[in-house]
N, C-alpha and C positions, 0 to 999 in steps of 0.2 A: 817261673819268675819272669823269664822271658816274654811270655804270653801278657804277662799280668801288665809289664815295663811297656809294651808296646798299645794294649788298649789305653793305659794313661796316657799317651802320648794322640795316641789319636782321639779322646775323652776329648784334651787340651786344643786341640787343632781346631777337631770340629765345633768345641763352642767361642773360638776367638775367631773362627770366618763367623760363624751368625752373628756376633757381638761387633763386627766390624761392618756387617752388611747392615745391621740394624741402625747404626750408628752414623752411616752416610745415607742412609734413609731420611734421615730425622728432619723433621718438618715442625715448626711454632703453631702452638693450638690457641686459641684464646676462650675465652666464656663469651658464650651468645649473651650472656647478661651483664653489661656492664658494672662495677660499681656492687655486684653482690660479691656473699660473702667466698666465689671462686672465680674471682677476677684479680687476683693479687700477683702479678709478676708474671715470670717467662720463665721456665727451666730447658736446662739440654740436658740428653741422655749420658749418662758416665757410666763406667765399667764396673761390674762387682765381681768379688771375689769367686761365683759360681758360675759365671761365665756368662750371667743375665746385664741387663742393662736396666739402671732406672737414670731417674731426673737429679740432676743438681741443681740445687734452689739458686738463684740470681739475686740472691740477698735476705735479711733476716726476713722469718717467717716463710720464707719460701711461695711458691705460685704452681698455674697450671703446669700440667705435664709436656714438656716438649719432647714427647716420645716419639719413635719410627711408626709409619703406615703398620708395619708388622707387627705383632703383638709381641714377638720376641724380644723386643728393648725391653719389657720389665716382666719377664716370666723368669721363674728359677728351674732350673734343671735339676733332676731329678737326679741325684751321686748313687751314679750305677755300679763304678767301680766299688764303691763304699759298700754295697747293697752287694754285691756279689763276696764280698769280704765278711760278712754278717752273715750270709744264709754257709758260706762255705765253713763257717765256725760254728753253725749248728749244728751240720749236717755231722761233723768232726765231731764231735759230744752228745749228741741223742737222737737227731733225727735222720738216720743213712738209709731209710725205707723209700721209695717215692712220697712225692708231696702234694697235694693238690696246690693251682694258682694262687688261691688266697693263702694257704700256709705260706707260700715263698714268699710273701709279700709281705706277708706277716711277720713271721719268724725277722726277715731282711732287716725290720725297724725295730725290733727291738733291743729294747735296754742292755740287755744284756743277749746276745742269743743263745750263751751256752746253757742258761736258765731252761733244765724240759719243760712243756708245755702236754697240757691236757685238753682235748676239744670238750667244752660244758662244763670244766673243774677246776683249771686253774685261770688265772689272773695274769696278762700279758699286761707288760710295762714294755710303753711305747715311744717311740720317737715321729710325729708325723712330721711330714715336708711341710704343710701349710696349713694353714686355719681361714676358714672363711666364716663373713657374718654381715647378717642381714640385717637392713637397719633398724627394726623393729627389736631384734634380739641383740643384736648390737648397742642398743644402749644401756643395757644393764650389765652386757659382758662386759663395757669397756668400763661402766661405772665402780663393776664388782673389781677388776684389773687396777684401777686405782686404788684400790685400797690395800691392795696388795703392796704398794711401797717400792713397785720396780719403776725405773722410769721409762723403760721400753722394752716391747715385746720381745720375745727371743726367738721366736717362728716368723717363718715369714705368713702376715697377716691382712687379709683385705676383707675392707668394709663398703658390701654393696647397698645402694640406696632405692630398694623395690618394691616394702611393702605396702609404704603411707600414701601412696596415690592415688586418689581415688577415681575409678573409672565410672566415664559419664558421657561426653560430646565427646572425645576425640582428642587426639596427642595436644594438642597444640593449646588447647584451654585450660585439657587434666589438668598439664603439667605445671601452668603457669600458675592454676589455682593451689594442686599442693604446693607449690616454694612457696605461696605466701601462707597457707594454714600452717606450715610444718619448717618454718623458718627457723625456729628457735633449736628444735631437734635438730635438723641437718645442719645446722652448723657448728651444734657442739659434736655430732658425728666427724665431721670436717678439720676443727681445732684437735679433737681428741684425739685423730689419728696425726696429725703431724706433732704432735705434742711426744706421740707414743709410740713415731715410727711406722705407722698404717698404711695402707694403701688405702686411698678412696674415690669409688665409683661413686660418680654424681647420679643426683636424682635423673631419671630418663634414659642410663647408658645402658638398661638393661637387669636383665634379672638374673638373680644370684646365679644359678645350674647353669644358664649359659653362658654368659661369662666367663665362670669358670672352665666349662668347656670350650669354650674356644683361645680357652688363654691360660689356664694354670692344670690344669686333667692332663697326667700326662701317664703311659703306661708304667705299672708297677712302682709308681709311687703311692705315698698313705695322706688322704685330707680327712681331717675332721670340720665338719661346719655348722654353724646354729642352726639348721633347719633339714626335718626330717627326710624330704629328698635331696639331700647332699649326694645318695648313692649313685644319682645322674651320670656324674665323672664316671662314673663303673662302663657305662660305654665306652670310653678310653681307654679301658684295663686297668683303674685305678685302684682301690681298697680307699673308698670314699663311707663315711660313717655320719650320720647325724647324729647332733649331741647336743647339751644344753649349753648354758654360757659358763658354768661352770665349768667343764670340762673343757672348754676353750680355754681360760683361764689357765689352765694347769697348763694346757702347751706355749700358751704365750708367756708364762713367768716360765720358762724352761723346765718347769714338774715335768716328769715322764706321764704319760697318759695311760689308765688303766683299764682295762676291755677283758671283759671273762672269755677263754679261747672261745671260740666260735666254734659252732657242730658244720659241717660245709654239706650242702646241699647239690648233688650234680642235677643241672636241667640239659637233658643232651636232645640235640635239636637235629631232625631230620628232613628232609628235602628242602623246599624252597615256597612262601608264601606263594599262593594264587592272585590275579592278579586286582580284584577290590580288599585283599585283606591284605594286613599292615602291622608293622609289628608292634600297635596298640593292640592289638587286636591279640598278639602270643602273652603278654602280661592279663589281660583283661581276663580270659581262658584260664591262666594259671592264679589267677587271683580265687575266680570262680572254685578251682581244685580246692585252693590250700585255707583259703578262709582267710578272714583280717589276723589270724593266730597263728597260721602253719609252719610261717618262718620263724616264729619267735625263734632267738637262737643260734640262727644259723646266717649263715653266706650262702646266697644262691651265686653257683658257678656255673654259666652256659659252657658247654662243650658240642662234638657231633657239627657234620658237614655242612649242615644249617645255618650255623652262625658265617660262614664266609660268604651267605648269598644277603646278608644283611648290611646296613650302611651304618658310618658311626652314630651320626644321629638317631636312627632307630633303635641302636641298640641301648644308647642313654636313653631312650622311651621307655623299653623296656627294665632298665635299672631302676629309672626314676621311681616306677612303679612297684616298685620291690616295696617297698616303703607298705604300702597298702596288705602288707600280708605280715609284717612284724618282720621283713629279713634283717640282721645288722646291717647287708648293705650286699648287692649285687654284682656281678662284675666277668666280664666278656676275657678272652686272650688274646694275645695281641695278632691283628691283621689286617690285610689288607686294606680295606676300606678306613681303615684308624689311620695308617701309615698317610694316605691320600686327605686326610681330614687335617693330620697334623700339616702337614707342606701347604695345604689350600691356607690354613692360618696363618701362618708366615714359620711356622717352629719344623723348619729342615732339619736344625742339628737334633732336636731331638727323635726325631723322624729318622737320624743315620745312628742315632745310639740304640735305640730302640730294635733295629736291626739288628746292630753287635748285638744283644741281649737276648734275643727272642726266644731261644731255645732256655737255656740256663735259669733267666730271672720272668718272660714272661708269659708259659707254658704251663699245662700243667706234667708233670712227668707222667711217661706211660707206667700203665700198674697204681695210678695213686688211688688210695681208698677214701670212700666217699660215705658217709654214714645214709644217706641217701640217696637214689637215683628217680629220677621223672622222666619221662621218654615224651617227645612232643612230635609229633610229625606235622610242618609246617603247610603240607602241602592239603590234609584234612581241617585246617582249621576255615573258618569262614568268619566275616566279619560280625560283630556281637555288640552288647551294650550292658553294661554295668550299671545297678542301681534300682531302684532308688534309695536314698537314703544311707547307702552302705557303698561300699566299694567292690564287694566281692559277691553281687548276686546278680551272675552272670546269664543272659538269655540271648539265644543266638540271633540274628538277625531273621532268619526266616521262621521263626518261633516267637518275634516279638507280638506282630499284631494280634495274635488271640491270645498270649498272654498278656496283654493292653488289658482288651477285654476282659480275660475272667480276672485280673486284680484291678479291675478298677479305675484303672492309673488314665487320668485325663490323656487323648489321644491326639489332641489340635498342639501344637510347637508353640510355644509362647515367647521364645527364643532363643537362639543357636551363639554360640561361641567357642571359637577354634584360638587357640594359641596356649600362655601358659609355659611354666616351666619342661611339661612336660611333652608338647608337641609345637613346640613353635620356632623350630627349623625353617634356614629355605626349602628344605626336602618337603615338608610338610604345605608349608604358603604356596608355592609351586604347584603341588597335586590339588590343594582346593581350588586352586586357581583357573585349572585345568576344569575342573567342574563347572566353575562358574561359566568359564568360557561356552563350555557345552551349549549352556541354557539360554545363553545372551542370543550366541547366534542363530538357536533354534525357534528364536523371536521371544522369549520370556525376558519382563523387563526387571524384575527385582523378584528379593527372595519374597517369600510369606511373610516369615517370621522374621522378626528384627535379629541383625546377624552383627557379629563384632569380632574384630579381632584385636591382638595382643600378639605383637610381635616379642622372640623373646630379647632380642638386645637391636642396639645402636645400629650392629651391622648388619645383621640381617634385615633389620628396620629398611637401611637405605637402601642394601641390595636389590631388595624387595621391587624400593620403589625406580630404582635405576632401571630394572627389568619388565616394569611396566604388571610386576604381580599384584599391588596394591591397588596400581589404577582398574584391574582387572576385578577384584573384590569390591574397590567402592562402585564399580559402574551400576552392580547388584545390590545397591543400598545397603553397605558395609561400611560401619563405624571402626576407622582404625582408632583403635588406642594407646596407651604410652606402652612403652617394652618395658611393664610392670606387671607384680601380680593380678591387681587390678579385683577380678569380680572372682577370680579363683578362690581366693582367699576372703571373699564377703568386701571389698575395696569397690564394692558396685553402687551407685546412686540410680538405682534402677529406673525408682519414678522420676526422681529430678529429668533424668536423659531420653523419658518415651517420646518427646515432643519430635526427637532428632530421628526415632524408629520409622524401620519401613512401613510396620502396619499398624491399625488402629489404636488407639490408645487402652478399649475396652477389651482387647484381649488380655490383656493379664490385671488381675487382681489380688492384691496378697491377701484378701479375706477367703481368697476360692481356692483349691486347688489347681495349679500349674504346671502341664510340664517345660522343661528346659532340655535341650540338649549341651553338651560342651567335650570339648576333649581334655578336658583336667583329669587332675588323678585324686580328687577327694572330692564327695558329696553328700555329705552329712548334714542331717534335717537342719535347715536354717542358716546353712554355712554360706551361701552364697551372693543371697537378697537382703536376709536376716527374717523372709518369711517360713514359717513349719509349713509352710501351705505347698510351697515350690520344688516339685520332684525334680531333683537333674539326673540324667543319663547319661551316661558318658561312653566317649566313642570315638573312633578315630575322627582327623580332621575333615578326611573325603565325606565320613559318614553323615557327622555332623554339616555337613556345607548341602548335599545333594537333598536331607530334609529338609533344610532350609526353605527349600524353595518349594518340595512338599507340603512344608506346613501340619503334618502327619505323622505321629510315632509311630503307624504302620505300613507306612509305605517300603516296600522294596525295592533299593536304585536297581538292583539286578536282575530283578523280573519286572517291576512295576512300569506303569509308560505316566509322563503328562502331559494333560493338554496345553498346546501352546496357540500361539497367533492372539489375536485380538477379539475374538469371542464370535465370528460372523457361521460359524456351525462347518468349519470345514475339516474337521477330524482332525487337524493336526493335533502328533502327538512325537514325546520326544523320551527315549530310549538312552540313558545314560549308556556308553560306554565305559571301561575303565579308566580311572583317572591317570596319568601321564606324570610327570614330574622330575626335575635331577634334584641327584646328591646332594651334589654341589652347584654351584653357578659355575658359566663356562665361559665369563668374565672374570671369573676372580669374584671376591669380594669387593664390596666398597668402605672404608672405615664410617661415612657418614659425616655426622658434625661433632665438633672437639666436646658434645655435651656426653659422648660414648668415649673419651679417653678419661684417663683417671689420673689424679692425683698423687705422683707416687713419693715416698719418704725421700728427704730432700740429702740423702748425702749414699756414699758408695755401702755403705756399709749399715745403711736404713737408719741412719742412729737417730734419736729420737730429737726435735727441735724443742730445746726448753725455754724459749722464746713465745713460744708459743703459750697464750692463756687461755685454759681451759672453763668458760665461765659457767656457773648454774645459779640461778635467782635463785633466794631462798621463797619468795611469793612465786618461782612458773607451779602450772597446775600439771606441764608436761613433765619437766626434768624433777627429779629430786636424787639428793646425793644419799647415800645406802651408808647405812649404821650396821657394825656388825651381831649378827644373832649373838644371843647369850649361851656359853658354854653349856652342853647337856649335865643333866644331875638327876637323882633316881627321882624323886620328888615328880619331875615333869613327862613319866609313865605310872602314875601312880593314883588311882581313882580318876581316869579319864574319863568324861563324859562323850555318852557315842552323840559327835550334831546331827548324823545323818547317817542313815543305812539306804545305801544307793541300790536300785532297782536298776540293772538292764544294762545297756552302752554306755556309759560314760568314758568320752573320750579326753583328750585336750579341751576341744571346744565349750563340752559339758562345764569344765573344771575353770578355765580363762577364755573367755569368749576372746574372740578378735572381733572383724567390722569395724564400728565404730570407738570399741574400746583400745583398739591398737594405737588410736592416741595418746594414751595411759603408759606406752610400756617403759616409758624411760619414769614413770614418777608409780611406784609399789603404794603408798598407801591410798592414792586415787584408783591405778586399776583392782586392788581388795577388795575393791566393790560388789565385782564381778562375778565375785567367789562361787562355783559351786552351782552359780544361780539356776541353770538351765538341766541339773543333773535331777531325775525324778525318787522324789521319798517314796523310798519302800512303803511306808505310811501312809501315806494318804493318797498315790498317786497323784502328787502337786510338786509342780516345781517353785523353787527357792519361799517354802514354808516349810518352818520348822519350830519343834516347839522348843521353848526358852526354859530347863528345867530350872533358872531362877525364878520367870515369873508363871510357869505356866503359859505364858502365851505362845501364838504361833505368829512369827516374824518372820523377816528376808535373812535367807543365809548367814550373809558377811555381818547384820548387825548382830546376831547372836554370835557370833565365831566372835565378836572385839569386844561382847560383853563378857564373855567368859574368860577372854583373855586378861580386859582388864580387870575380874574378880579373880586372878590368880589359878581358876579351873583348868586344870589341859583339859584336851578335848582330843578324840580320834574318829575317822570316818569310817566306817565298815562298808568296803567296793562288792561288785559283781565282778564277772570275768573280765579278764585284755584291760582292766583297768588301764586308764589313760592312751591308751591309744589314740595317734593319731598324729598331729605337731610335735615338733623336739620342743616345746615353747616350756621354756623353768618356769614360765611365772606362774602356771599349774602346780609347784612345789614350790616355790616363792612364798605366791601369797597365803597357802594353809600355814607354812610356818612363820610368815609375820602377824597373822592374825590366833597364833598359838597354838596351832595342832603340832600334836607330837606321833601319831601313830597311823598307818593307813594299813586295815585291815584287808582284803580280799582275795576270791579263790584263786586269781593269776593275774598279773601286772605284763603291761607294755614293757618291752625292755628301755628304751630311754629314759621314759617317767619313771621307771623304780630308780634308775643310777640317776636321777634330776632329784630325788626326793633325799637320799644320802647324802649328796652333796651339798644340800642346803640345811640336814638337820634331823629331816625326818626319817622315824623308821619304817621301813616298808617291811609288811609280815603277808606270806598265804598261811589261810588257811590247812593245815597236815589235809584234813579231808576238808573239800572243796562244797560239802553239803553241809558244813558246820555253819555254811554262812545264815543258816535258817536259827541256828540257836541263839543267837544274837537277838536281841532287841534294839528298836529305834531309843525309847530310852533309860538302856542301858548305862550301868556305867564299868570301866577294868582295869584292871591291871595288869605290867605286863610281870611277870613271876619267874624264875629258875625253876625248869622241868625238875632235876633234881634237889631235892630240899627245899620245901616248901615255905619255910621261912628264911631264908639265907637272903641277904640284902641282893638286890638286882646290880648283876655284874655284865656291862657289855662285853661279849669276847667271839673272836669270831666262830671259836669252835662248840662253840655253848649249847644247848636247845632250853626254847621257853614254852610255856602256857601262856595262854590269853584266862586270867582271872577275873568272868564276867559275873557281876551281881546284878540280877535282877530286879529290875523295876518293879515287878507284880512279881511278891512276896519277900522278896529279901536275899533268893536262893543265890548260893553264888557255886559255879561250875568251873572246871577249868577246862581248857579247850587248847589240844596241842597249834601251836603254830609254828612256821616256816619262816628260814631269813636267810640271804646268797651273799654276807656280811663275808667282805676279806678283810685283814687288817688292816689293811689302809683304811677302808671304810670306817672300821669301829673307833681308826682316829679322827673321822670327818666326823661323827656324831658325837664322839666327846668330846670337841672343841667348839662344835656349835654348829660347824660347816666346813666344808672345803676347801673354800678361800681364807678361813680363821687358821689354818691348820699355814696355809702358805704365808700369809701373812706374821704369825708367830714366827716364823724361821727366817722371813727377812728381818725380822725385827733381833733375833740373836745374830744374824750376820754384822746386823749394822753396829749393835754391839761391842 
């Protein structure tokens, strides 16, 4: 008790000195843009109850954020003591074995923790510290949130503004071009969060994962957030999760959040990288191993003497990337280099709590058992390249050039891009920096290929250029551009922008085949230009920045020489060394311009401003306000029409394209368009043709998915494997069920998309046997049926088993086919009210009652 009395005491100290340093920090931000819609007033920092600081509004409606240099004026602290009281009441009632990191972490936020827990069987009910959301996914979360009838979030909630900007010339025109395309969206993002208590990050402060990491990631806390590399944080020690907007939903109306235990995976890491390979480079490898499916399931935990020769931001490189293998979410223990990352941010007190904790809350116990183990030694790995078209078809670097060659893969660079949520640190700017320098002064005057980068936020933006690393990349004909997703995410105006490239215009064609190099963490056929034509590989930043100037998917920085000088035949040639780089800057950070502070809810207690008017035309083509699905009934599993029997990868992007349609995500029956389009019929090998069993014809996707909807038809899709993989993005289960699918058949589902497809309505089945997917036909039609009792009305339950009762097109036959479902009851209440948010909404609705 003592022990206990005296940590709260010191819990109290140390965050009322940060809260007080933060607070005579504090400095007046304004909008570079006068007279827009975040130019409204002055705030100053005030005290919250957790020991963080946010802004109090200077009058109705509220204004910019008058926060501290340090990010600690509106970060929440992590209630450790709280967190140590919760795992010590597990431990008391079922769990007194050792634990792995992730279980303490886990077990710590739950609802209950005296509730046992099974890793792959049962259903943890969650408490998370935060929820993040990106403005793309963010408009539907917050639209679906309103209809929930709460007036303000219950989590604490921030909304970043990264994905609508389209990368082209360079920060300074991107940016100024999306606020006026995407005017109407960011500022109902903008009004909806003060409206609801939000936080929000303006267009250009930066991208979601960073951000979050250098201002809400803090060890042995739990975030969920709308976007698949959420797990970034996990370089922090965090239990960071991507989820749909649904599930956000549930933590901002205070729902407990529900997550099937996780299987935990150990990656134990030995020696220390060599010194061109990077810790893209231990993801990329381990990607390689496990396949885009390995982790379904699981938590990868790094452990072994490895990981303390790694720096924080590496090792959010290597979480981010978890993503790419199906992990729920990856995650480091707490150390040294975390410790130094939080204090370089401005977050000391959590930096001295995290200490108090290290052992107890953010370790994993010796003895914990691990359903798997990966052994890595850093010291054999060499740097590699991922791709094309996939994320996990991994080829080492001194194995690329004649694997060029025998597949084919165009070998001239078409162009290079470093940054991205996933490597776009100062550690990372710094070491290509370091390259480019190499080359300048070896008399090379520009790269080959057109080069770009993408800082990932505000601060590192300006660090960047305080430190003369930006001027060092444009002097090599480098296009910086805004600290957005940008072209990661298909946000690229490729041709618009070749005028401003280093090299000719005629080397890239999207009728030809392409390659691209980039350090991102997805490259899926057409995701990035929006041409099938453009291979991207992907690669650390050094790797991608030294071909650059190659011009060559075969070159080797470590063996290979180039010629430099000015062509007069004098041999010279130039010999990369190893790229150089810090952590950190050894200035400090720079915060930049007030367009990188945020917006934060306007009173101590985040309460919502009901002053505020949340408007949506009922003519935008962008926004439209959400109707709730209609309660399930047996009738809408019952002669389902198959639209489509999917062939191969279908990912996210298959299912909801982004690029240009992420215009769409705030308005569901414009982007329904999109449906499906890009996913290939088992049938005819064509994409988005399908035939119309009303008229016989073969049509576009989405308009047969609304003709059958509007004649009353359900309708189900029959998947291949990792169905949906890829983006956390709902509107993949969104719009099948506003355009009336009720069932998605396949032999294995992405975990996010299947808990995206529950939540909105639909049921997600595999296949019992995974070869069954052959017995199906394109057009088919089924039912779904009770294993037992072949006539018994269709009862959803969680503990049920069904048949898929498919009738044959050619002849009439009908078969039954066992099928699979990971239905808890919570679940089977989300499908019988229509959705998830129908199920929260009913219960506010008897509250108010």
């Amino acid at each position: 008790n003592c022990v206990g009395y005296f940590r709260s005491i010191t819990y109290w100290l140390l965050t009322t000195m940060a809260l007080l340093a933060a607070v005579r920090a504090g400095r007046t931000l304004r909008s570079p843009t006068a007279g827009s819609v975040w130019s409204r007033g002055i705030r100053t920092a005030t005290a919250t109850s957790d020991g963080s600081a946010r802004s109090a509004g200077a009058g109705a409606g509220g204004g910019d954020a008058a926060t501290a240099a340090a990010p600690a004026a509106y970060v929440n602290v992590v209630p450790y003591p709280q967190l140590a009281q919760n795992l010590a009441a597990a431990r008391a009632a079922w769990a007194a074995g050792p634990l792995t990191l992730a279980e303490k972490i886990l077990y710590s936020h739950a609802v209950d923790p005296t509730v046992p827990a099974r890793r792959g069987e049962t259903y943890l009910l969650l408490r998370p510290d935060r929820v993040a959301l990106q403005d793309a996914s963010a408009q539907t979360a917050i639209l679906q949130f309103m209809l929930s009838g709460l007036p303000q979030a219950a989590t604490p909630t921030s909304v970043h503004c990264d994905h609508l900007i389209v990368g082209r010339s360079g920060r300074e025109e991107d940016l100024t071009r999306s606020l006026q395309e995407n005017d109407e969206v960011f500022e109902f993002l903008e009004s909806a969060s003060r409206r609801h208590g939000l936080t929000f990050w303006r267009p250009g402060s930066g991208i979601i994962h960073q951000i979050v990491l250098e201002n809400y990631a803090t060890p042995g806390g739990l975030l969920i957030g709308c976007d698949s590399h959420t797990p970034n944080a996990g370089g922090l020690g965090m239990v960071a999760v991507g989820v749909g907007g649904a599930d956000a939903v549930d933590a901002m109306s205070g729902q407990a959040w529900e997550l099937l235990c996780p299987r935990v995976t150990r990656v134990h890491l030995e020696g220390s990288l060599r010194k061109w390979t990077t810790p893209k480079d231990v993801i990329l490898h381990l990607a390689g191993l496990l396949t885009v499916k390995g982790g379904t399931g699981s938590i990868l935990e790094y452990s072994g003497p490895g990981v303390e020769s790694l720096s924080a931001t590496g090792m959010a490189t290597i979480c981010n990337m978890g993503a790419e293998v199906g992990a729920t979410t990856s995650l480091f223990p707490y150390t040294r280099a975390m410790r130094d990352y939080l204090v370089a941010t401005g977050r000391e007190t959590a930096a001295a709590l995290c200490d108090q904790h290290a052992q107890t809350l953010l370790q994993a116990d010796e003895g914990a058992v691990y359903d798997q183990t990966i052994e890595v030694d850093l010291g054999s790995l060499e740097p590699s390249f991922n791709g094309p078209f996939t994320p996990d078809l991994n080829t080492p670097l001194s194995q690329m050039g004649e694997r060029a060659r025998a597949e084919g893969w165009p070998v001239p660079v078409s162009a290079a891009l470093i940054g991205s949520c996933t490597n776009s640190s100062y550690e990372d700017m710094s070491r290509a920096a370091d390259i480019v320098r190499q080359a300048l002064d070896a008399g090379l005057k520009k790269t080959r290929a057109p080069f770009y980068i993408s800082p990932g936020s505000e601060r590192v933006r300006a660090t960047c250029e305080r430190d003369g690393v930006l001027g060092t990349l444009r002097e090599a004909g480098g296009i910086v551009l805004a600290s957005a997703c940008g072209p990661c995410i298909g946000q690229w105006d490729r041709e618009g922008g070749r005028e401003e490239a280093a090299t000719a215009p005629e080397v890239f064609s999207k009728d030809e085949p392409n390659t691209i190099l980039s350090s991102f963490n997805r490259n899926f056929r057409g995701r990035n230009d929006g041409s099938p034509n453009t291979l991207n590989f992907l690669a650390s930043p050094e790797m991608v920045t030294a071909l650059a100037f190659a011009g060559r998917l075969d070159f080797n920085p470590l063996l290979d020489s180039l010629p430099v000088g000015d062509g007069d035949g004098d041999g010279a040639q130039l010999q990369f060394r190893p790229p150089r780089g810090d952590g950190l800057p050894s200035r400090g950070f720079d915060d930049g311009d007030s367009v990188g502070r945020p917006i934060v809810p306007s009173a101590a207690t985040a309460a919502a401003d009901a002053g505020v008017e949340v408007r949506v035309s009922p003519d935008s083509a962008r926004l439209q306000l959400l109707r709730p699905f209609a309660a399930w009934s047996e009738g809408a599993m019952r002669d389902m029409q198959v639209l489509i029997k999917v062939c191969g990868k279908c990912t996210t992007d298959h299912i909801s394209a982004a690029g240009p349609w992420l215009k769409y995500k705030g308005h569901l029956e414009n982007i329904a368009e999109n449906t499906l389009i890009t996913a290939v019929n088992a049938e005819n090998d064509r994409t988005n043709s399908v035939r119309n069993a009303l008229t016989g014809e073969y049509e576009a996707l989405p308009r047969v998915a609304r003709a059958y909807r509007d004649a009353g038809r359900p309708w189900l899709v029959i998947g291949d494997e990792n169905y949906g993989e890829g983006s956390a993005r709902e509107h993949a289960a969104m719009q099948p069920r506003f355009l009336g699918g009720s069932v998605v058949v396949c032999r294995s589902f992405a975990r996010i998309h299947e808990t995206n497809l529950k939540k909105q309505g639909v049921l997600p089945l595999t296949f019992a046997d995974p070869a069954d997917y052959e017995r199906v036909g394109p057009h088919d039609t089924a039912s779904l049926v009770m294993r037992s009792g072949h006539d018994r009305p269709l009862v959803l339950c969680a503990d049920a088993e069904y048949d898929l009762a498919v009738k044959h097109a050619e002849g009439g036959e009908v078969e039954r086919i066992p099928v699979k479902h990971t239905l808890s009851k919570t679940q089977v209440e989300w499908i019988q009210a229509g959705s998830a948010l129908n199920v929260v909404a009913n219960k506010q609705r008897v509250r108010a009652a």
